[in-house]
C-alpha positions, 0 to 999 in steps of 0.5 A: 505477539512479539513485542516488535509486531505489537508496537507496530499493531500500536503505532497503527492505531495510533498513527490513524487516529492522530495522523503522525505528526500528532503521534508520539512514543509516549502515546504509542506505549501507553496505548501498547501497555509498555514502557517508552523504553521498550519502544527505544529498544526496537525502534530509535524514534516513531519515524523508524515505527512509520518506516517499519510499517511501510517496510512491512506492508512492501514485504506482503505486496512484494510476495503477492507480486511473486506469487502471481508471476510464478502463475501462468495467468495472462499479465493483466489477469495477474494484476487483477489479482494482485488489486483484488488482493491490496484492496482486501487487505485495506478491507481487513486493516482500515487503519493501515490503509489510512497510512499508507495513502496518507504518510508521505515523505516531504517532496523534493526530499532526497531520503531513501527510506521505506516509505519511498521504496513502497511509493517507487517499489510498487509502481516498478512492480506493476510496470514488469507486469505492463512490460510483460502484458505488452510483449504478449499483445495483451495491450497495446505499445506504450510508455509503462512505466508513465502508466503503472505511475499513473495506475498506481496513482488511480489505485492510491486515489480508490484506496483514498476514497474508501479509507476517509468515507465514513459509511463503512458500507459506502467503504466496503462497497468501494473497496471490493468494486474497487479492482473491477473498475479499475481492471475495466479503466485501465484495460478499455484505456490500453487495450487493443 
């Protein structure tokens, strides 16, 4: 594993362990096995490891997202898809789940970074697919860019829930009802 993917792995862990503020380099090294200054060779400060692993998790939904508008699906059926696909890779990496429902930036705060082009990025996303499920008369006229803020709040508060049930059966069965409810919500709520 290159050395920049395993501080990232690392600083996962650590991050959802301790939350960030109570994580530190020092802690993130020692438990990646390697020196603080190899840190220091990839990343300025943990701030810049959190950014990274936002940035990342952006990258992977982004290509779902591309994926499923080059398919021919109706939009509402790419969404679903593309919530079958967040909610599994939560299932399969709890502790990244924990970070992104977790690690805000401060409110009010002007900062472009990662961690706001993930929390803007994916509800921009969504709207396309709401805009395109609205000119097809697959759900009814309305403001999509209030409801995609609004459906990934609701995806954000399901992955929230199953990140911090501490039943990993409670967990798994939230994560994998997850996109089905919110599909039925969401489409008895807009549709026609």
């Amino acid at each position: 594993m290159a050395k920049k993917e395993l501080i990232r792995e690392t600083a996962i862990s650590v991050m959802a362990e301790l939350g960030y503020h109570e994580s530190t380099t020092d802690r993130i090294a020692q438990e990646g096995g390697m020196a603080v200054g190899t840190i220091y060779n990839y990343f300025r400060n943990k701030e810049e490891i959190l950014q990274y692993i936002f940035q990342v998790e952006f990258a992977k939904r982004k290509k779902a997202y591309e994926e499923e508008l080059a398919s021919e699906k109706p939009a509402l059926e790419k969404l679903g898809s593309l919530l079958e696909k967040h909610f599994r890779a939560i299932e399969e990496n709890i502790l990244v789940g924990k970070i992104l429902v977790r690690e805000h930036p401060k409110p009010g705060g002007s900062e472009i970074n990662e961690i706001t082009k993930f929390l803007e990025g994916v509800p921009t996303l969504i709207q396309t697919l709401l805009n395109k499920a609205m000119e097809n008369g697959e759900i009814r006229s309305c403001d999509t860019e209030l409801m995609s803020a609004a459906f990934f709040g609701a995806v954000q508060g399901m992955a929230l829930k199953a990140v911090f049930t501490d039943d990993e059966n409670k967990q798994k069965q939230i994560l994998q009802n997850a996109p089905k409810e919110l599909m039925l919500l969401f489409k008895q709520g807009l549709g026609r």
